[in-house]
C-alpha positions, 0 to 999 in steps of 0.5 A, a space after each residue: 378544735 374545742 368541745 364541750 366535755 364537762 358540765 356543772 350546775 349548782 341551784 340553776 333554775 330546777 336542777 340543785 346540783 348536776 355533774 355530767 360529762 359530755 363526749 364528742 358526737 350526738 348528746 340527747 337528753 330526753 324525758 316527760 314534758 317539764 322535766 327540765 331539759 330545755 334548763 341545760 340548754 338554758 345552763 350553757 347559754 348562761 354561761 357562755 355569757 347570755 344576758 337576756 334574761 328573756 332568752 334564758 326563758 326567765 321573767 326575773 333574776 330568781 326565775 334563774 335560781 333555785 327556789 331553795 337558794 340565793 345563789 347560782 352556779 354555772 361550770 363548763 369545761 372545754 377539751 380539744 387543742 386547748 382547755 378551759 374552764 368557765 365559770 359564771 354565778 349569780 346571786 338573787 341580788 343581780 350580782 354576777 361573778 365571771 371566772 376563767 380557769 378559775 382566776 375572776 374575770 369579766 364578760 368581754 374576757 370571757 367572749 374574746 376568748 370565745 370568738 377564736 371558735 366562732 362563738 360569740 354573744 349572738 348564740 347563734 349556734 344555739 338553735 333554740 324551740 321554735 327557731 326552725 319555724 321562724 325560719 319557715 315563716 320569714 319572707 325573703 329579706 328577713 332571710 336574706 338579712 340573716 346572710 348579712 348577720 351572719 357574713 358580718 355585714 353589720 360590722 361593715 354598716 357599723 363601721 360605714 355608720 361609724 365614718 358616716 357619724 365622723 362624717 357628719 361630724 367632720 362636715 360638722 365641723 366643717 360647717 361649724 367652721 364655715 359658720 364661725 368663719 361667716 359668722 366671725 366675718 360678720 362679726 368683725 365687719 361689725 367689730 371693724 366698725 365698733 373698733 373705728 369707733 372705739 379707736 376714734 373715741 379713745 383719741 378723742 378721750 386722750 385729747 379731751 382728758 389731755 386739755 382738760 388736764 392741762 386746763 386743771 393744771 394752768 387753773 391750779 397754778 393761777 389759784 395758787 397765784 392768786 392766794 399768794 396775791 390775797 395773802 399779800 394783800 392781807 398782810 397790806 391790809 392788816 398793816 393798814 388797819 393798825 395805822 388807822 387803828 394807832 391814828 384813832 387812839 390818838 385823836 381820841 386821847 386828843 380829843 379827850 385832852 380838849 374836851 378837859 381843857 374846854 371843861 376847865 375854861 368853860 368852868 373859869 367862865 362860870 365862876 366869873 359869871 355866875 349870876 349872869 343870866 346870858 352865860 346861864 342860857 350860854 350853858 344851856 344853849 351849848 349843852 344842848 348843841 353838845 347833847 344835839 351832837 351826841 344824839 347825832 353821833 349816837 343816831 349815826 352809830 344807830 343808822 346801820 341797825 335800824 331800817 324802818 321808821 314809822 311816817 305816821 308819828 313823824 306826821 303827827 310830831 309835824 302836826 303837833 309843832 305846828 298846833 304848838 306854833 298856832 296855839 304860841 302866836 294865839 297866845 300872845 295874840 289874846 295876851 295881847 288883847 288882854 293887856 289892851 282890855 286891862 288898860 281900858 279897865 284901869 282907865 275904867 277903874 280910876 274910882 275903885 277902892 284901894 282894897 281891889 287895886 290890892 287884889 289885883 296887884 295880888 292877883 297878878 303876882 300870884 299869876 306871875 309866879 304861877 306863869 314862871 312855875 308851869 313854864 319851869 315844871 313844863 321845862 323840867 318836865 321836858 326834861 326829865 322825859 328827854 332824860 328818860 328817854 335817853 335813859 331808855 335807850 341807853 338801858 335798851 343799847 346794855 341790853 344789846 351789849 348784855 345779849 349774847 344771842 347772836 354769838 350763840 345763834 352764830 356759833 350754833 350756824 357755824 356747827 350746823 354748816 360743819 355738820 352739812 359740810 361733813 354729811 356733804 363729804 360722806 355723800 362724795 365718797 359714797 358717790 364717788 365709790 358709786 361712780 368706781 363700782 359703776 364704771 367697773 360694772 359698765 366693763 363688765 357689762 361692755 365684755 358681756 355685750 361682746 361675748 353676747 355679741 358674738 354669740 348672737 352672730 354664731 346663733 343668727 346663723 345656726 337658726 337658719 341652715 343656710 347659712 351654715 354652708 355657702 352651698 345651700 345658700 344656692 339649693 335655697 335660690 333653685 328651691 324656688 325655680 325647680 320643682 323637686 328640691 325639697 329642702 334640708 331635713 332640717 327644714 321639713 321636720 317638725 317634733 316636740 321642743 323637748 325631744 330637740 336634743 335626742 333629734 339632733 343627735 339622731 340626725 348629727 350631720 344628715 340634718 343638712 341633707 339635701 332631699 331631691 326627688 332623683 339621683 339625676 337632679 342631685 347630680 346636676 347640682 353637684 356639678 354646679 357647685 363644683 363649677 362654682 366651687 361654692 361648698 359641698 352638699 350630701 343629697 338624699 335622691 328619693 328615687 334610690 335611697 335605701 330607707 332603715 324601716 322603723 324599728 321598735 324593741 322592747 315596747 320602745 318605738 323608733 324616733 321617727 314615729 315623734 316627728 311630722 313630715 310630709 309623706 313624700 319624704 317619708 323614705 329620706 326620713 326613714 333613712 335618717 331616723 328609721 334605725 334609731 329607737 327613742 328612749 329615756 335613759 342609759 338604763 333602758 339602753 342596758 335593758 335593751 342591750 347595748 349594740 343590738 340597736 342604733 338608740 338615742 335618749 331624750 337628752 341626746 345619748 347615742 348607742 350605736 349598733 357597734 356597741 360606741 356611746 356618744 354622749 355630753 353637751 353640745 350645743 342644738 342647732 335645731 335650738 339656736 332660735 331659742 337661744 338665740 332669744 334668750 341671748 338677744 334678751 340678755 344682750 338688751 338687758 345688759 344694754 339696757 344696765 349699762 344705759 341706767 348705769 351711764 345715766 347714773 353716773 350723769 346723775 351722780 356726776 350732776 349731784 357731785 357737782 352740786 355738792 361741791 358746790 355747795 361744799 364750796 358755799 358752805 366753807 366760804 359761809 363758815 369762814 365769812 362767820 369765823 371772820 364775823 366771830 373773829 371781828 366780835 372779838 375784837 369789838 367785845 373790849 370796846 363793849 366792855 368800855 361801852 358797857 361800863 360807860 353806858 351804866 355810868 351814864 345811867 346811873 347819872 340820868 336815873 339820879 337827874 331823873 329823881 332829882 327832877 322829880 322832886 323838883 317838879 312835885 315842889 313846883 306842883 305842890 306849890 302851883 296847887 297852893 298859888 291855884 287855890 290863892 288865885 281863886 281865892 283872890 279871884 273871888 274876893 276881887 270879883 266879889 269887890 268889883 261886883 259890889 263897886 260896881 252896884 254902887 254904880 251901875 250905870 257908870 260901871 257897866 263899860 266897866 262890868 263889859 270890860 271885866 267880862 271880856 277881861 275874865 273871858 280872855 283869860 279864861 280864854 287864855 287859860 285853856 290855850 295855855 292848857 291845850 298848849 301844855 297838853 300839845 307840848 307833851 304829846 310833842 314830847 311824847 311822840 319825840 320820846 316815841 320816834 327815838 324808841 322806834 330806830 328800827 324805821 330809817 325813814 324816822 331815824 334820818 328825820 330825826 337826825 335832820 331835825 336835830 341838825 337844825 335844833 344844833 344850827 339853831 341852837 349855834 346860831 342862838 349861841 353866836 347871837 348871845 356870843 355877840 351879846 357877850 362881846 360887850 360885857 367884857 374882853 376877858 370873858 370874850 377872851 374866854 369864849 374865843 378859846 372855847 370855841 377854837 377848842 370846839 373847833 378842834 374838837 369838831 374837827 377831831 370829831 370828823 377825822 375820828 368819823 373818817 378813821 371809823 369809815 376807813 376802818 370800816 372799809 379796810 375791815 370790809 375789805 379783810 373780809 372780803 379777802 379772806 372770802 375770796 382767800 377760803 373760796 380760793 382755797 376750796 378752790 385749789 383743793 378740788 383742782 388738786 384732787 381734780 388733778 389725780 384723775 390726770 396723774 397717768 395722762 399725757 398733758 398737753 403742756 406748751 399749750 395756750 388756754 384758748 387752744 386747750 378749750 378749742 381742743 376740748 370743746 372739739 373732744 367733747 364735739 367728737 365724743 357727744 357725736 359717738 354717744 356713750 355706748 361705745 365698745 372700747 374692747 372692740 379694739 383688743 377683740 378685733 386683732 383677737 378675733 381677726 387671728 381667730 379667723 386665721 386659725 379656723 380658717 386653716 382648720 376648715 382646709 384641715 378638715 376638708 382633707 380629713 372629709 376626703 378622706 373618710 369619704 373614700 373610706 366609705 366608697 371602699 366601705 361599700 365595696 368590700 360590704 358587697 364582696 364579703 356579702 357574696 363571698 359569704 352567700 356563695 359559700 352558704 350557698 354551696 353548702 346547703 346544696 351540699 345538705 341535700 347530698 345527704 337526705 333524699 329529697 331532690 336539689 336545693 338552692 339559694 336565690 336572691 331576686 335583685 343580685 345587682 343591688 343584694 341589700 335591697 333584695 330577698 333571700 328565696 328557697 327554691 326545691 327542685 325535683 325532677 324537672 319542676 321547681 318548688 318554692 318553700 312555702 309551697 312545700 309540706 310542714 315537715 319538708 318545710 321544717 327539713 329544709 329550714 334546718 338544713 339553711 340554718 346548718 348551711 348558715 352554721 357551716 358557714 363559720 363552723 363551732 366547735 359545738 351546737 345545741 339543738 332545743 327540740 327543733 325536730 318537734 315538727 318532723 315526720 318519722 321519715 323527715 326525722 331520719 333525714 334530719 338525724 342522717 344529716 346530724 350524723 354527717 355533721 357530727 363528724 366535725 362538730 358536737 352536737 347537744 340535742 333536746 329532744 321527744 323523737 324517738 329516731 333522733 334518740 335512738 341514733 344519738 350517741 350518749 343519751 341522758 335521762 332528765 326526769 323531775 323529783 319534787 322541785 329538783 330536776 335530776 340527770 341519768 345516763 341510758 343504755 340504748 341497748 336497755 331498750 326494746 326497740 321492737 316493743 317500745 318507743 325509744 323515748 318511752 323506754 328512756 322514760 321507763 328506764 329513767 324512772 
């Protein structure tokens, strides 16, 4: 045994400094009201570790320090079997120091080594004011409840808490098993299907990509064969056109040595026949066959630039010959009757005077020359605006030779397309790593809807309980027969969403008890699921639960008191959720006290009474239908990504076949324009020589011209001046006429009639020949006018036409004259004979040069057509083989034909549009993953269902032993107070409980006997009731002896006489243990054996010792004598 034999306080609460020593036996320390004394007995509780600071009888952590200091100390020195020496400080901050045998230690230390000697945190042997009345006050099953503390029962309920929590948990686990394996059940059966699926898409794939491969392949090889073929046919070609080209050269020096040679015949038969007339109007009629020729050819060569022409000035050039034609025959009609009117004037005239004959043969001179100058300035004058109208167009086609334009226009297209082409290319790499970030979204995506997936099962069954355990699937079913069955808890509790964790982890695995309303109904239940062998159920029987009443402490309420339930279940409730105090936070836990009371926090931590935390992140199954709403939200908006993601890259995969195609286009547009530029090339020599000659060309028209122009104002000048004679003449004549006729008028009037109708043709005459003149101009005007509008075809082939039959005519004209020349002598017809066999040649050289330009105009067609088909097929052969690389890792269908390579592919593609786009291709991997999975959790749960058992008869025997230490313990307490009431005189006493079949739902009663009656404790005095109480609390102490007992004024309610039993039964129990007393009673004092005097200084308490043998006990009281004498 151990005793208290020093004690040390430093700045603890009133007392500055005390050193005392304490010896075996009764220690009293007495004084006045606020002396201090309750502060020793608050000293040794400090130091053996107390924490409350309210049981230290202090608000705050200064209320345990002296006013004047910052620190206090605390010592207590133990004697007996073994020494020790504690020591504990504080300082105003909260911090605290433990020491043990002067070396630094802890709290927990220190206790361990305490509990040896029965002393523990619990201070029970420490009976402090008010305690001993408390025990008077208590009804049956708070004293009985004592009993359970002081037997240890806690410890078993502690550990029963404990395996009911590894239960739970276990069952838990168990049901956690059971869903993951009903769930992943599901969730493969589901899988099962995705995997088919996958795995019939992914052959249809590996087909599809395997035809298509090798559909690619065979159209890659043809592209090559036909570029081969093209190049070919280009080199044939080229080989072609420089034959055709070598050809033309040498009909056009042929047809140059002709043209030279007919010029030297055609000037040897001018030069011997130069004054012939016939030869002259030859010339003439061959220079305008040659010109007719030249404007053909030239119109020709015109033909493909213009399209249009104008009908209307065609009409009116119709309108105008035909006028010219009328007004012609008109002409020569009136001459005629001129001429008729003349010789009836001549034979009217016989007697004129020769003076008028002269005139008239005047006059008629002077109209002949005039007829021969208007006629020659009329041809001249036709001439000279044909002149200038070839002129014209020979200026107009240098300007077309000059312009560059259409080169520019075309390099600056062919840019522009380089440029739309290079922006093309930009847009498929953006597109194309559009696409790459896309298909490795929608993997992403793919593995996230998994894993939603699968969480979404999990959940689905954790937000419905029964699907948890097969078994309560079947409670489910009676539910709805029987009467009685109740449901989960789960099921019929209602709280706040924000206390859902602290719920779940108050509950733990009762939340799936069944609660019925009889142990006989959960029994027929179990024996139904053992037959069916379906799981297994906790219950919860209403009729015999022992229900946890609510606890509160320190102003913090029981979790129950936060859920709704309906009020025949109220005991189920009480017992899942009775014992546990809600409260906010680790914090509230420390103030509280760990261990002193089962609690849970808002986020779910929970401190059991053994003094174990449970704590962290774990999923709610009371929150699985939230989370379950928020996964299924997710999963629709991946599912709803990946679908705009897969319409994308149908859109993107639309718009890069577009752009290919486009590309396409545009590479073959630019090599078409490189061929044009090419071909330009090639002409601009031949413009060069076209250009050089056109300017020549106009140059000698524009001299012609000029000299044309001085012909016609000579002519003109000199028609002015034969004009001005003719009216001269005119005059004179009539004037003649006249006064020969006034000689004879009557003979002369035939005459005069004749003169008139003579001066009336004429005039007549005259203004035909005038109109006809202006018409020939006009006709000359619009023939210069449809040559400058060569833009309209319908004209130009008019023209073409016309001039043909100009040509024919003018040939016909010639042959006439030919024949004429035939006559006029064999050499010249020798002449014209080797002229016309060289204009045969020439026109035979003429029409095989037209067919040399035509092939040469198709074989450079044909060039550029190949070299089309040559850039189209080789844009071709570069998207095939880029096209190609997407098969690079694929297995090509190789000895298959085309027919069958498209019948497998439309077949795929059948298969693939039949499956649709969201196919899960992980499903695949995920399915033999989760299949194994299975197996494993499988093998857990029969690990569990072991474990289970085992924790199950733990309890059993948890349970048994509870009730045997629980009556080993009340037997033994039992016994000794009977044993107290050996040393005061008051009768017999003895303990009772009043159901000891079920001694944990029972009470504890006191009951008194004397003589032969029974008395309950209630029906006793105060001071017996006092006696009596204290004599339970030894009995109690007794039951597990310390080594000391501080006692704090327990005897303030005791009579003189109760007070002598009191300190009889001290002095009994003093023999084994020390016992420290605070107390006024004078008995307990003066039967004490050391007494200290406490009195109060100031703010400092101090300590004496008293001599009992300094007192007058006859005189004085004892306590009054310690007062005098401590004063």
């Amino acid at each position: 045994m151990i005793r208290i034999s020093h004690l040390k306080l430093r700045n603890f609460k009133s007392f500055k400094n005390l050193n005392i020593e304490l010896p075996p036996g009764v220690v009293c320390f007495a004084g006045p009201n606020g002396a201090g004394k309750s502060n020793i007995t608050d000293a040794i509780s400090f130091v053996l570790g107390e924490s409350s600071l309210k049981s230290l009888r202090a608000k705050k952590v200064k209320d345990l320090i002296h006013i004047e200091s910052r620190t206090a100390e605390v010592w207590l020195r133990f004697d007996g079997d073994e020494k020790y020496e504690i020591k504990r400080a504080i300082r105003d901050d909260g911090k605290i120091i433990y020491r043990l045998n002067g070396k630094r230690t802890t709290r927990t230390s220190v206790l361990e080594v305490l509990k040896k000697y029965n002393l523990d945190n619990s201070g029970r042997n420490i009976i402090a004011q008010g305690e001993v009345q408390r025990i008077g006050n208590m009804n049956g099953k708070e004293r009985r409840q004592i009993i359970d503390a002081v037997a240890g029962i806690t410890d078993f309920e502690d550990k029963k808490k404990e395996a009911l929590s590894e239960l739970a948990l276990v069952e838990g686990r168990i049901n956690e098993a059971n869903i993951i394996v009903g769930e992943r059940m599901a969730f493969l059966n589901e899988l099962a299907k995705e995997r088919d699926i996958a795995i019939r898409y992914k052959e249809a794939k590996e087909k599809l990509d395997g035809a298509r491969g090798a559909l690619v392949k065979i159209e890659l090889e043809k592209s090559k064969k036909e570029l081969e073929k093209y190049e070919s046919q280009r080199n044939e070609l080229e080989e072609k056109k420089k034959k055709i080209q070598e050809e033309t050269d040498k009909n056009r020096s042929e047809i140059e040595r002709i043209t030279n040679e007919k010029a030297e015949l055609t000037g040897e038969l001018q030069k011997k026949q130069k004054s012939s007339e016939e030869i002259r109007k030859m010339e003439e009629l061959k220079a305008r066959i040659a010109a007719t020729e030249e404007k053909v050819r030239e119109k020709n060569e015109l033909l493909a630039r213009f399209r249009k022409e104008s009908g209307e000035i065609d009409a009116q050039i119709k309108k105008e010959a035909n006028e010219l034609e009328s007004l012609k025959e008109e002409i020569g009609k009136l001459e005629k009757e001129l001429k008729e009117w003349e010789k009836k004037s001549g034979s009217q005239n016989i007697g004129y005077s020769s003076a008028i004959e002269e005139l008239k043969r005047q006059k008629n001179e002077i109209e002949k020359e005039l007829s021969e100058l208007k006629e020659k300035n009329a041809n001249l004058t036709a001439e000279k605006k044909a002149t200038m109208a070839r002129l014209e167009m020979t200026m107009k086609q240098l300007g077309e030779f000059d312009a560059d334009t259409e080169e520019t226009k075309a390099n600056e297209q062919i840019e522009k397309m380089r440029a739309e082409k290079t922006n093309i290319e930009e847009t498929l790499e953006e597109l194309f790593q559009q696409t790459k970030e896309a298909n490795k979204r929608i993997g992403e995506i793919e593995k996230e809807m998994l894993e939603l997936k699968e969480k979404i099962s999990i959940y689905r069954v954790r937000a419905s309980p029964q699907l948890m355990n097969p078994a309560l699937r079947l409670i489910e079913e009676l539910k709805q027969k029987e009467n009685g069955i109740y449901g989960t808890v789960a099921d019929l509790i209602q709280f706040d969403a924000s206390l859902s964790r602290a719920v779940e982890a108050a509950g733990g695995g009762r939340l799936l008890y069944v609660v019925v309303d009889k142990a006989d109904r959960a029994i027929k239940i179990i024996e139904r699921l053992k037959k069916e062998r379906i799981g297994r159920v906790t219950f919860i029987p209403l009729d015999s639960i022992r229900s946890n009443e609510p606890k509160s402490i320190a102003g913090f309420e029981s979790i129950i008191k936060k859920i709704k339930f309906n009020p025949e279940v109220r005991k189920a409730m009480e017992y899942v959720f009775g014992d546990t105090v809600l409260i906010k936070s680790h914090e509230d836990a420390k103030a509280i006290g760990i261990g002193k009371c089962r609690m849970v926090t808002t986020d779910g931590e929970i401190y059991e009474i053994a003094g174990t935390i449970a704590g962290g992140f774990v999923e709610s199954g009371i929150l699985a239908q939230n989370q379950l709403k928020k996964l299924e939200d997710a999963f629709a908006t991946a599912k709803k990504e990946k679908e705009e993601l897969t319409a994308r890259l149908y859109s993107i995969r639309e718009e890069e076949a577009e752009l290919r195609a486009r590309k396409s286009r545009i590479e073959t547009e630019i090599k078409m324009l490189e061929n044009e530029a090419k071909q330009r090339m090639e002409e601009e020599a031949q413009t060069r020589n076209k250009r050089e000659q056109l300017q020549r060309e106009a140059e000698e028209m524009e001299n012609k011209t000029r000299e044309y122009e001085s012909q016609i104002a000579s002519i003109e000048k000199r028609i002015a001046e034969l004009s001005e004679k003719s009216i001269a003449i005119i005059a004179n004549l009539e004037k003649a006429e006249k006064e020969e006729a006034e000689k004879n008028e009557e003979a002369n009037r035939k005459a005069k009639e004749i003169v008139e109708k003579i001066s009336g043709l004429r005039a007549t005459i005259e203004g035909k020949k005038k109109e006809q003149q202006m018409i020939s101009e006009s006709f000359e005007h619009k023939n210069a006018r449809a040559k400058e509008i060569r833009e309209e075809i319908e004209k130009l082939e008019k023209e073409i036409k016309e001039s043909i039959a100009e040509a024919e005519k003018s040939t016909k004209q010639l042959r006439e004259e030919e024949e004429k020349m035939r006559t006029k002598g064999k050499q010249i017809e020798e002449l014209f004979e080797r002229i016309r066999e060289y204009e045969q040649k020439l026109q035979a050289l003429g029409e095989k040069n037209e067919i040399l330009r035509r092939d040469m105009a198709a074989v450079e067609k044909e060039l550029a057509q190949l070299e089309v088909k040559k850039a189209t097929t080789k844009t071709r052969l570069g998207d095939l083989e880029t096209e190609i690389q997407k098969y690079a890792n694929v297995k090509i269908f190789e000895n298959e034909t085309k027919q069958k390579l498209s019948e497998m592919v439309e077949e795929a593609e059948r298969v693939l549009n039949e499956i649709g786009a969201n196919v899960n291709l992980a499903a695949i991997e995920a399915y033999a993953k989760k299949e194994a999975e299975i197996s494993e959790v499988k093998k857990k749960i029969d690990q569990l269902n072991e474990e289970r058992n085992a924790i199950m008869k733990m309890i059993d025997e948890i349970e048994e032993r509870k009730k045997e230490v629980f009556f080993e313990a009340f037997n033994k307490i039992s016994d000794n107070f009977k044993k107290m009431f050996s040393y005061v005189n008051i009768g017999q006493g003895y303990l009772l409980l009043d159901k000891p079949n079920e001694p944990f739902e029972s009470g504890l009663y006191i009951k008194i006997r004397h003589g032969n009656h029974e008395y309950p404790l209630d029906s006793l005095s105060g001071g017996e009731i006092t006696l009596i109480s204290l004599m339970f609390i030894f009995a109690l102490q007794f039951f597990k002896p310390a080594p000391f007992y501080v006692l704090d004024e327990i005897d303030a309610a005791l009579d003189k006489e109760n007070s002598k039993r009191m300190v009889e039964l001290i002095k009994q129990m003093s023999k084994d243990s020390q016992f420290i007393v605070v107390s006024h009673n004078d008995t307990v004092i003066a039967n004490s054996d050391v007494v200290y005097g406490v009195t109060k200084s100031g703010n400092a308490s101090k300590v004496v010792a008293v001599k009992l043998e300094g007192i007058e006990m006859g005189k004085e009281t004892a306590e009054s004598g310690v007062n005098r004498i401590v004063s």
